[in-house]
C-alpha positions as CSV (number, residue, x, y, z in Angstrom):
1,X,-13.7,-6.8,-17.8
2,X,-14.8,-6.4,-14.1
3,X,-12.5,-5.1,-11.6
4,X,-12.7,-7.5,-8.3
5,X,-12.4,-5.4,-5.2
6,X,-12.2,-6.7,-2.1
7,X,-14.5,-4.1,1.1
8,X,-13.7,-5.0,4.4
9,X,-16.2,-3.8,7.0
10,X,-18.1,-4.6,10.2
11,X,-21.5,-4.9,11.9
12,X,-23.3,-1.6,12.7
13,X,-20.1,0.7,11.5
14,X,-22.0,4.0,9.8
15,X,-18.6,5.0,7.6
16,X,-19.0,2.0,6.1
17,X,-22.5,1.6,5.1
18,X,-22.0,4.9,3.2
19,X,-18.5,3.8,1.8
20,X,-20.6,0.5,0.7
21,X,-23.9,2.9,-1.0
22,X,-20.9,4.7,-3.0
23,X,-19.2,1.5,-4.3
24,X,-22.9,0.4,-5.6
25,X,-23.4,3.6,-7.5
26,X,-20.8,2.9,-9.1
27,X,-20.7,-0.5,-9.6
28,X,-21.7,-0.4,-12.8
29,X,-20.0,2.5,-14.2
30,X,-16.5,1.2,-13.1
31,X,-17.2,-2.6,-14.1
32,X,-16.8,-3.5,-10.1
33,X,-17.2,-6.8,-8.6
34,X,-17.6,-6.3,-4.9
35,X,-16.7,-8.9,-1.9
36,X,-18.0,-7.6,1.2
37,X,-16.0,-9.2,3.9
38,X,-17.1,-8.7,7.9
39,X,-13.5,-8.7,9.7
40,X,-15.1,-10.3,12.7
41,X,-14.2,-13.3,11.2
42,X,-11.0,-13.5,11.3
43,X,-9.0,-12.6,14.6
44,X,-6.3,-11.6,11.8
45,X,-8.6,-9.2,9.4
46,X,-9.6,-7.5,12.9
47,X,-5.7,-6.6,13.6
48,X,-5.1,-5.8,10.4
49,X,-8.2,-3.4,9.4
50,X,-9.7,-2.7,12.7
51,X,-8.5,0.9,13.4
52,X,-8.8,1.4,9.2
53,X,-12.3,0.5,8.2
54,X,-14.3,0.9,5.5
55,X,-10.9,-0.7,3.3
56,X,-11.7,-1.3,-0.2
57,X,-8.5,-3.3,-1.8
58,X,-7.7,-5.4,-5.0
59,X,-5.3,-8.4,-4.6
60,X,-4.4,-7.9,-1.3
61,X,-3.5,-4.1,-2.2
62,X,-4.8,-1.1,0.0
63,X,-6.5,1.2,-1.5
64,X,-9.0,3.3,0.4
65,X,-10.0,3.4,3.6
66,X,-11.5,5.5,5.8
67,X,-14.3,8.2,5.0
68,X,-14.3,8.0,1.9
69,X,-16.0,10.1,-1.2
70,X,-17.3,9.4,-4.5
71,X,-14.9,11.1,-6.5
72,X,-12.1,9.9,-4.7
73,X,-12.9,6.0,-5.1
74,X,-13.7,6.8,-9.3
75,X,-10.3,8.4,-9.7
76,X,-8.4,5.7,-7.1
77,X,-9.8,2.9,-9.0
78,X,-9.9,4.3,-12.3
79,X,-5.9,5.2,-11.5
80,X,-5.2,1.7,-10.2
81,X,-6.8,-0.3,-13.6
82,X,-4.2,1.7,-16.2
């Protein structure tokens, strides 16, 4: 079963371009379905994450955000799905 995250991120923003090559590397080990969502477009996603991004979240549930590291989104995700 595939675990459907949800990456919040904007335009030009270099944490998040390398937050997003980590989550494809491991796409396929962790079984991850990613939604790449720009908060520019939503007034609200811009409040909510703006300070925050990259923010990878499931359901509506924070995970990560931030600089963020390969090891730390395995064990994270790998935590959340038990």
């Amino acid at each position: 079963m595939s675990t459907n995250i949800q990456f919040y991120t904007k335009h030009l923003c270099p944490l998040c371009e390398e937050a997003h090559t980590l989550l494809v590397e491991l796409q396929e080990e962790l079984k991850l379905s990613i939604e790449v969502i720009d908060i520019y477009e939503s007034d609200d996603l811009v409040e909510r994450y703006g300070l925050m991004i990259p923010v990878v979240s499931i359901d509506g549930e924070t995970l990560l955000y931030g600089k963020l590291n390969k090891d730390g989104i395995r064990k994270r995700l790998l935590t959340n799905n038990k």
